[in-house]
C-alpha positions in Angstrom: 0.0 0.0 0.0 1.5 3.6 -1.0 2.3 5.9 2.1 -0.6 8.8 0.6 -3.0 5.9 0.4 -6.9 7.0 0.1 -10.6 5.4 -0.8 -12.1 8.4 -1.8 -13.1 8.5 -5.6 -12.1 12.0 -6.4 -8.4 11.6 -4.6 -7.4 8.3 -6.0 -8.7 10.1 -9.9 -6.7 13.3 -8.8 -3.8 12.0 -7.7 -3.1 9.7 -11.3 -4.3 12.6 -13.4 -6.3 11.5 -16.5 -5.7 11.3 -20.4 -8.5 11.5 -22.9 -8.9 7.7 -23.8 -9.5 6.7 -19.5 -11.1 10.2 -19.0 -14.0 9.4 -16.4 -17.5 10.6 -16.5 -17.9 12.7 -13.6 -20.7 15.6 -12.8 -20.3 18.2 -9.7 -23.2 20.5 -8.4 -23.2 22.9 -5.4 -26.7 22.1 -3.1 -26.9 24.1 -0.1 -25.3 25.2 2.9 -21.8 24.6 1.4 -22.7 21.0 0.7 -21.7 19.5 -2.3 -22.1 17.0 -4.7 -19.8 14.8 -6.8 -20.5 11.9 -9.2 -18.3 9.3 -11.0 -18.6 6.5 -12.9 -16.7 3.5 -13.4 -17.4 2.0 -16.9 -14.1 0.5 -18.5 -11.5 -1.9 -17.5 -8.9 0.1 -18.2 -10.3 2.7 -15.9 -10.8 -0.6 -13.3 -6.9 -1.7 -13.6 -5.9 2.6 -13.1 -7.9 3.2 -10.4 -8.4 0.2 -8.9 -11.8 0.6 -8.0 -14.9 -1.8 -9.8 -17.0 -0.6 -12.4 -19.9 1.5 -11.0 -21.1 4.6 -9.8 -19.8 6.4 -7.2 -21.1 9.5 -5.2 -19.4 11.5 -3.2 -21.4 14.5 -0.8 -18.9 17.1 1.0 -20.5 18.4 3.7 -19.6 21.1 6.2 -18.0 20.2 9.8 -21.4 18.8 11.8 -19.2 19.3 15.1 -20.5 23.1 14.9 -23.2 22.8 12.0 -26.7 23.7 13.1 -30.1 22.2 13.0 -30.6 23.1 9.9 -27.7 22.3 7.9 -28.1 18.8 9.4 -31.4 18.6 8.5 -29.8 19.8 4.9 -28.0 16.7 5.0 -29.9 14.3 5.9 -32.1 15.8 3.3 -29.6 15.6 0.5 -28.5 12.4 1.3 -31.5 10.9 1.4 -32.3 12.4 -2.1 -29.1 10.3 -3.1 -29.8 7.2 -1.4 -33.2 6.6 -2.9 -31.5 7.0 -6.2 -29.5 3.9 -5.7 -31.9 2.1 -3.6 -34.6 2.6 -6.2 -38.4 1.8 -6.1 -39.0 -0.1 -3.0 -42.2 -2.3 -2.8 -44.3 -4.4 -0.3 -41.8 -7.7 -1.1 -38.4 -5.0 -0.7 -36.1 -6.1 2.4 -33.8 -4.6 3.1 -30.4 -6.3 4.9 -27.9 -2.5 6.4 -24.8 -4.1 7.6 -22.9 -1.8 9.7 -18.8 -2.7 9.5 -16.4 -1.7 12.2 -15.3 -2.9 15.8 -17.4 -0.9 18.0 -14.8 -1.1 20.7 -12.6 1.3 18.6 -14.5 4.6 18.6 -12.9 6.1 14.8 -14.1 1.9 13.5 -17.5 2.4 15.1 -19.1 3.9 12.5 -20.9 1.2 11.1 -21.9 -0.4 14.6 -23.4 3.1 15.9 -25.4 3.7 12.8 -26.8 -0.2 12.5 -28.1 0.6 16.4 -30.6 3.1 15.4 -32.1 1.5 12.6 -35.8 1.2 13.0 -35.9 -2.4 12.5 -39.0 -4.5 11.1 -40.5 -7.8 10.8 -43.5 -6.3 9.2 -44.6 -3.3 8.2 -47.7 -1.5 6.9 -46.0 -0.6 3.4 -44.6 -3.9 3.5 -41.2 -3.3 3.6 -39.0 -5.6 5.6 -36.0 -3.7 7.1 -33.3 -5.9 9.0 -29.8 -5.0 10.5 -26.8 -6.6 11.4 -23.4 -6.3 12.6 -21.0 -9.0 11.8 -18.0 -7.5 14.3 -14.4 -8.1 12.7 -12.7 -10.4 12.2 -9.7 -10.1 15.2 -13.0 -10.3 17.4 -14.7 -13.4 16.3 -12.2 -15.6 14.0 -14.3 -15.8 11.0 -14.1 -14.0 7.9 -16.5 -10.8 7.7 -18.1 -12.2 4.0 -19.1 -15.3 5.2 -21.2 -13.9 8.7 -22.6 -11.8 5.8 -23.1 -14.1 3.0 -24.3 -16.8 5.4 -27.3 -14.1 6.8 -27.6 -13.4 3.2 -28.3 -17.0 2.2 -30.8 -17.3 4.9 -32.8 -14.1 4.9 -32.5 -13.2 1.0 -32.7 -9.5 1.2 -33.5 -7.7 -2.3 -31.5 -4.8 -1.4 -28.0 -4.7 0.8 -26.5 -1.4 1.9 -23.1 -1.6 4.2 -21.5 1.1 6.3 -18.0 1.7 7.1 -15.9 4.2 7.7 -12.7 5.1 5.3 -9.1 6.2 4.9 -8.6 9.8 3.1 -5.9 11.5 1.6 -6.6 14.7 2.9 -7.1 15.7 6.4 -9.6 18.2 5.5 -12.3 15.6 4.0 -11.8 13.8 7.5 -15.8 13.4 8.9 -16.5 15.9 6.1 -17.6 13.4 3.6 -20.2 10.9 2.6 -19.0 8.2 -0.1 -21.6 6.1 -1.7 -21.7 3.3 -4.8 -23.0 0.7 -5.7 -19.9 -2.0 -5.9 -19.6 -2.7 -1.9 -17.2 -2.4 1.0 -13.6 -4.2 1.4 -13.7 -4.9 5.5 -10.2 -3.6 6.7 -9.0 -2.1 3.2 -8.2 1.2 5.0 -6.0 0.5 7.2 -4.1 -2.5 5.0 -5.8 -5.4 6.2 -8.0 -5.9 3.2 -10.6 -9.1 3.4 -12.8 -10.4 1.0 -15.6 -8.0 -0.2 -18.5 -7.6 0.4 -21.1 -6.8 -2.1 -21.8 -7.5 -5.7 -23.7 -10.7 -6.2 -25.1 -10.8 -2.6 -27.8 -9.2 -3.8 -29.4 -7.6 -6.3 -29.3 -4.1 -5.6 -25.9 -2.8 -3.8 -25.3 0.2 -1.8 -22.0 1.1 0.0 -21.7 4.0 2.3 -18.3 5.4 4.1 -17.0 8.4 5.7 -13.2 9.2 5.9 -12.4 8.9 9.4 -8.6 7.8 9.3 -5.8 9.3 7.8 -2.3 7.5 7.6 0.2 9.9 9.0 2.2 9.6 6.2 -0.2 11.0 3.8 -0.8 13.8 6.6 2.8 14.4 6.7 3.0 14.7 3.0 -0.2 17.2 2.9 1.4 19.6 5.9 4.6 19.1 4.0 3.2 20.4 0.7 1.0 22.9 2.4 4.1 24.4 3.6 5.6 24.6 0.0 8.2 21.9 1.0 8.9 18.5 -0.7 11.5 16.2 -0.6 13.2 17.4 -4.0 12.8 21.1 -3.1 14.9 19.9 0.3 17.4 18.0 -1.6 17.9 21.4 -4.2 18.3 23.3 -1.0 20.8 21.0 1.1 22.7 21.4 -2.7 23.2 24.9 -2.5 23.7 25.5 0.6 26.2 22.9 1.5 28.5 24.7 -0.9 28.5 27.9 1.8 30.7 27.5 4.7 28.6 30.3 6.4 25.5 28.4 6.5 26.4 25.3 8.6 23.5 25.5 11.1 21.0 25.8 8.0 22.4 23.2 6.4 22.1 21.1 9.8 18.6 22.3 10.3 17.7 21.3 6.6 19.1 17.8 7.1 16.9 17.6 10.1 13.9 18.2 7.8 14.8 16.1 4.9 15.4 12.7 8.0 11.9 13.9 9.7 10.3 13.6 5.7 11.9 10.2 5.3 10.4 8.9 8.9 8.4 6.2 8.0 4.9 5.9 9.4 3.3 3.5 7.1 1.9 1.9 10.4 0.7 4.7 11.7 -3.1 5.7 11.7 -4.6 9.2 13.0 -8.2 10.0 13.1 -10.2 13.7 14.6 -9.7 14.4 18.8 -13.6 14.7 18.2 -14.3 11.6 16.4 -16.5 10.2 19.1 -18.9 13.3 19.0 -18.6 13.3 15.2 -19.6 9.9 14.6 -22.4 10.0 16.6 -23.7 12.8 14.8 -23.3 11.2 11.2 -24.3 7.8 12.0 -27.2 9.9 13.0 -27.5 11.5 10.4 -27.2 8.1 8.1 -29.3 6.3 10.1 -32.6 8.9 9.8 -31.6 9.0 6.2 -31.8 5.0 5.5 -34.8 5.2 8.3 -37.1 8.1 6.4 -36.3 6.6 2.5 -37.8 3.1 4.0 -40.6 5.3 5.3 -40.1 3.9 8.5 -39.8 6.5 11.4 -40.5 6.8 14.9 
């Protein structure tokens, strides 16, 4: 896994740049309240083997910082994404049922995500618009000693759900999308892909209609090493040209020191290391909130 690693659509097309013959469909429109829309689309295999990401579509809605957004820019959200959810859930009728899988260890507050949100859906047997809605989480892996897919696939088999949407959270690129974003597609989660511990997927053929959800909630230091760095207006090269010129000048020793210092602390590396927000307890309860009234309210089931 590269040190600037990130599962976010619009990074991973970024940072490989794009020529006309793997040039991907993408549309972008400004909704409210600073919140923003941004769709891709997946559609060759040349764009699959690039990207590395399946064919399919892929949403992504930036959204302000909910630690100090109001009522009503929540409400915004919620609004927004439920507009976006029902377009990849589709027309739901009295035989739709609906399986939400939330992903994560719930013991580790920035993996929780998917736990927190599955504990507030309004579960049903049966309804009154005959919509089944059912929820599970499957724990990980280092927990229960069974691979994630087949908890899944083995509920799947049993309950046969026409529609499937998971929840996790992500790894970013950029520490400025961290809790501010809200990925969706319709190609399925990879439990543990984010921090390099990548099981089998989970998704496509399970069921008929797919949705995926995430929010970038870790970072690996690396990549937020590399962001400060470039922020800054340093990089490794620039370093190296510096150290070049100034090693030739016997009058700038303790620069020359200090710019060695820099170019070591740039090569440190951190591909272990994981950050996530000092707030990510209060920010995950508000967006599993706010994906949970969202799932809740486009079933039509709320309390």
């Amino acid at each position: 896994m590269h040190k600037n690693y990130t599962e976010l659509i619009n990074e991973i097309i970024s940072s490989m740049g794009e020529s006309s013959s793997d040039m991907v469909q993408s549309e972008r429109h400004k909704l409210s309240n600073d919140i923003q829309c941004e769709t891709y689309n997946i559609t060759t295999d040349e764009q699959v083997q690039k990207y590395h990401r399946e064919k399919g579509r892929y949403t992504l809605l930036s959204i302000p910082d909910i630690l100090y957004a109001s009522k009503c820019v929540i409400d915004d959200i919620v609004r927004h994404l439920k507009t976006i959810i029902k377009s990849y859930v589709g027309r739901l009728s009295d035989k739709s049922k609906i399986l939400v899988v939330g992903l994560g260890n719930r013991h580790i507050s920035s993996d929780s995500l998917g736990t927190k949100v599955v504990s507030k859906i309004n579960v049903t047997v049966t309804q009154s618009n005959g919509i089944r809605l059912m929820a599970m989480c499957p724990s990980v892996m280092g927990l229960t000693g069974i691979e994630t897919y087949d908890i899944v696939s083995g509920v799947i088999e049993k309950v046969k759900p026409t529609h499937l949407i998971i929840i996790d959270c992500l790894c970013a690129g950029a520490v400025d999308r961290l809790g501010k974003s809200i990925q969706l597609s319709n190609t399925g989660l990879c439990p543990g892909s984010g921090i390099g511990n990548k099981r089998k997927c989970i998704g496509i053929g399970l069921a008929k209609n797919i949705l995926s959800i995430g929010v970038p909630l870790l970072i690996y230091a690396n990549t937020f090493l590399d962001s400060a760095c470039a922020d800054a207006g340093l990089s490794f090269s620039e370093i190296s040209t510096i150290m070049q010129k100034v090693r030739k000048s016997k009058n700038l020793r303790d620069f020359y020191c200090f710019a060695e210092h820099v170019k070591k602390l740039y090569n440190i590396d951190f591909e272990d290391l994981i950050v996530s927000p000092k707030d990510v307890d209060e920010c995950v309860n508000i967006l599993s909130d706010i994906i949970s009234t969202s799932i809740n309210e486009v079933v039509g089931l709320t309390e």
